[in-house]
Phi, psi and omega in degrees: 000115179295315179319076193265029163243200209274344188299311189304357193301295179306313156302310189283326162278320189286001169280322187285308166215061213286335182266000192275160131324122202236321183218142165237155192197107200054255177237006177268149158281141156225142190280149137334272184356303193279332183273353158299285197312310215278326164289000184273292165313340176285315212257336138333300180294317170264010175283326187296307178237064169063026159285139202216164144324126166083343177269179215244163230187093206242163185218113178255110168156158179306167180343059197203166204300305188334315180300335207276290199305325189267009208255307195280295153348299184302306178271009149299315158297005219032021162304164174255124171264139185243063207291179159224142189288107176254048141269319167325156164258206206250347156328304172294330173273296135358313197275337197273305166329302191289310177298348188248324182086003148014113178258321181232135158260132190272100171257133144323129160319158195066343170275114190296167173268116193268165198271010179234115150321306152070265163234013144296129159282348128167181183252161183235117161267109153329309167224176164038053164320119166270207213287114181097357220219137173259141197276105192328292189305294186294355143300298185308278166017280152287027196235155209277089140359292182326137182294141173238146176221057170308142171300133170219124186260159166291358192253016160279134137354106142317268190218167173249093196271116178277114153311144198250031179337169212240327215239165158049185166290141166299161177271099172269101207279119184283163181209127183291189165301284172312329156291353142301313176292300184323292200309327178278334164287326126343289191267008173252341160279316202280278202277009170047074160270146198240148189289354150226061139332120133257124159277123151260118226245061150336269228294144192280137171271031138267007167249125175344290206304321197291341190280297193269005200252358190221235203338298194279329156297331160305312174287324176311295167333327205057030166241164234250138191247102185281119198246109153315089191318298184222164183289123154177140199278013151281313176278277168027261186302347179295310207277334187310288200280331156303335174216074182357082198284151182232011171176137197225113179230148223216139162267169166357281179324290187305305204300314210289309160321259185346296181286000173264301191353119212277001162271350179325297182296319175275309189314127175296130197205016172321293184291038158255118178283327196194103180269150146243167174185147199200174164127314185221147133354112178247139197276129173313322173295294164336280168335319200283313185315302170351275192316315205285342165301346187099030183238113196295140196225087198262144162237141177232188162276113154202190176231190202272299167329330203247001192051358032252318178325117153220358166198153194206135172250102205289152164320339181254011164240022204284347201233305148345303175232021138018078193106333166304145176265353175081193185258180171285150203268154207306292158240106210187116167253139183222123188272162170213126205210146172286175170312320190271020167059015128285148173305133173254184199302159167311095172131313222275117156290156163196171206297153165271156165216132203228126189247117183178182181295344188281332209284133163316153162274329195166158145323105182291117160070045177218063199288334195272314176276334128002284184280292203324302213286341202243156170215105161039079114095015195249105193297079165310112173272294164106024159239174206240122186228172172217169196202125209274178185249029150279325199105018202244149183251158186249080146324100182255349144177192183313183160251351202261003194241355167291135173244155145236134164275137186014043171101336171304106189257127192230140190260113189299308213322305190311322197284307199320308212276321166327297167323273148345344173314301221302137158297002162254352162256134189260018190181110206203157188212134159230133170239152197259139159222172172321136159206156173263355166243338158265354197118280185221135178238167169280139141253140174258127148234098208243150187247131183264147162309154188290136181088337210261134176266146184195142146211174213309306179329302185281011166245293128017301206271330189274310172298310143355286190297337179253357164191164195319162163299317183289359147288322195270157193276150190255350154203146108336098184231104204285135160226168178322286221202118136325117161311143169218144167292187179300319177296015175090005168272140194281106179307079164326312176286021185243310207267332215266312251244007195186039157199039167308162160092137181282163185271000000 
């Protein structure tokens, strides 16, 4: 097989295990077998409307075997997959269509359309196609069988991960073949996934972590990927308990449900092997909730640049090290470096830096943020670590989300995990704003559990007791709901955007 990039996949599993089961998704099944043909028919249909080697390919919608199909299809060609965040609005998906040079776009119902066409050559609709628009099944359907085995060397372009940036346009991190290939063997070395894996696939798969650290090392395995349309913590526990899931991976957000969830003290949670997570800082009382269940809880690192995986922390240190992001993942190298790019001391935060086969090549159409990110071959994440005297790293936030307060430097994550202690909070964000006598100080901004009462006197005072003054926020403000993006991270410049002014 000339294809040595991800389009071969689907051939090498229906040779390998053609009846097993690759995806489930609502009440339907797909075989390996069956996800080869349709993807062989898929990229025959889109070779059909003019896709070539090297044209981007874009996919808007929620969860479902089509993003798989249309992933496989694009790179049977040696084409670029483009998922999209379809939470955006439609200004925003336009602007990522138009910048990736998109020739078709794959939509979801509901999913806007976008209104200037521009240089796609066409839209494809999953269901209810409009005026103009190709109808996704009888398309597939109909498209030629005959096996294609275009040349794809592994140093091509994959795909284009739109970064879910907080300032400006997102940024689109291209990813190799290989860097996709790396990254699965990392994390197929990292949780020892097994070939009869059930995955359950949460997390929206346009963000890096659901695609590359769960659907595609699952499907690599030949074992089987149960795929959510969206996140909502009852079908959680349903699919947990109809097709015993045996590994699962979750942000913050997702865990932090689950464990309010009034099924948490019952609910059977026997099959499950191996929870992950990653994206953000996770408050050490969570992991714990976790743990006391008996359930292995592993967190790891990375960025979108990273494929995602750059660092991980396997299970049998998973209770030991606790709150650790782990060491680097295997094949990875990761630096913790002061401004002036020496390594720091045991304890000293600094920026992380990661260097290996999973690392972007680059920016799409971006040479000046290209250059800015790499130092002599070393990728700038523009997060802030300490690194313990095992060698295992800590994640203490962003370096752009630290403030000082009087000469201090306070890290929200840490007041965030504090905070979380508190019984009445399910949710909480700290930001540094003006102050005229330290510089700068915390404001909290926290979501209380449903029923549960609190106020800034009595949160103030639980943070007090437990960490300097000059860590605890100077105000406190209960809301609804934390903004958040589509991978579920809280958009810190939106809270920053609506607390102008000194406190």
């Amino acid at each position: 097989m000339r294809n040595h990039g991800i389009g071969g996949w689907p051939a090498r599993r229906a040779q390998m295990s053609p009846g097993r089961t690759a995806f489930v998704h609502e009440d339907a099944t797909t075989t390996f077998a069956e996800v080869h043909e349709r993807a062989t028919r898929l990229a025959a249909q889109l070779r059909s409307a003019g896709v070539r080697r090297g044209d981007r390919v874009a996919f808007l919608g929620p969860n479902h075997p089509a993003f798989a199909e249309t992933l496989f299809a694009t790179h049977l060609l040696g084409a670029v997959f483009v998922p999209l965040n379809w939470r955006l609005a439609a200004p925003e998906i336009g602007y990522m269509i138009e910048h990736s040079g998109a020739s078709v776009l794959v939509r979801a119902p509901n999913c806007p359309a976008p209104a200037d066409r521009g240089a796609l050559r066409a839209v494809v609709a999953l269901r209810d196609p409009a005026s103009g628009e190709i109808d996704y099944e009888p398309w597939v359907r109909s498209g030629d069988p005959t096996p294609i085995d275009e040349p794809v060397h592994q140093d091509e372009p994959a795909l284009i991960l739109y970064t879910s940036g907080t300032t400006g346009r997102p940024k689109g991190a291209v990813l190799t073949h290989a860097n996709v290939v790396w990254n699965c063997v990392n994390i197929m070395i990292g949780v020892d996934v097994a070939s009869d894996e059930v995955t359950l696939v949460s997390a929206p798969l346009f963000h890096v972590a659901a695609l590359n650290q769960t659907l595609l090392p699952t499907f690599l395995k030949g074992a089987c990927s149960v795929i959510m349309p969206r996140w909502d913590v009852d079908s959680c526990y349903d699919l947990i308990a109809r097709h015993r899931i045996t590994w699962m991976f979750g942000v913050t957000t997702m865990f932090a449900e689950l464990a309010r969830s009034p099924r948490w003290c019952t609910a059977d949670l026997s099959s499950l092997r191996n929870l992950m997570t990653g994206g953000a800082p996770v408050p050490p009382a969570l992991i714990t909730t976790f743990q006391d269940r008996g359930l292995v809880f592993c967190q790891g690192y990375g960025l979108t640049e990273t494929a995602p995986g750059a660092t991980f922390l396997e299970a049998r240190e998973s209770v030991a090290k606790a709150g650790s992001v782990g060491v680097p993942v295997f094949f990875a190298d990761v630096r913790v470096v002061r401004p002036d790019l020496t390594d720091v001391e045991v304890g000293e935060p600094g920026e992380v830096l990661v260097r290996g086969p999973n690392v972007t090549p680059g920016y799409w159409g971006d040479p000046a943020a290209t250059a800015a990110a790499f130092t002599d071959g070393w990728f700038h994440s523009g997060d802030l670590a300490t690194v313990d005297q095992d060698g295992h790293l800590h994640i203490v936030d962003r370096l752009k989300d630290m403030y000082i307060s009087g000469g201090e430097n306070v890290y929200p994550a840490e007041v965030e995990g504090v905070l979380f202690e508190h019984p009445a909070v399910a949710e909480c964000a700290v930001i540094g704003v003006p102050h005229e006598k330290w510089g700068e100080a915390g404001k909290a901004f926290v979501v209380l559990r449903p029923g549960a009462t609190a106020g800034a006197r009595q949160l103030h005072q639980h943070v007090a007791e437990r960490l300097a003054k000059y860590k605890v926020p100077v105000d406190f403000e209960l809301v609804d709901a934390l903004p958040r993006t589509g991978s579920g991270k809280v958009q810190k410049g939106r809270l920053r955007a609506i607390a102008p002014g000194p406190a």
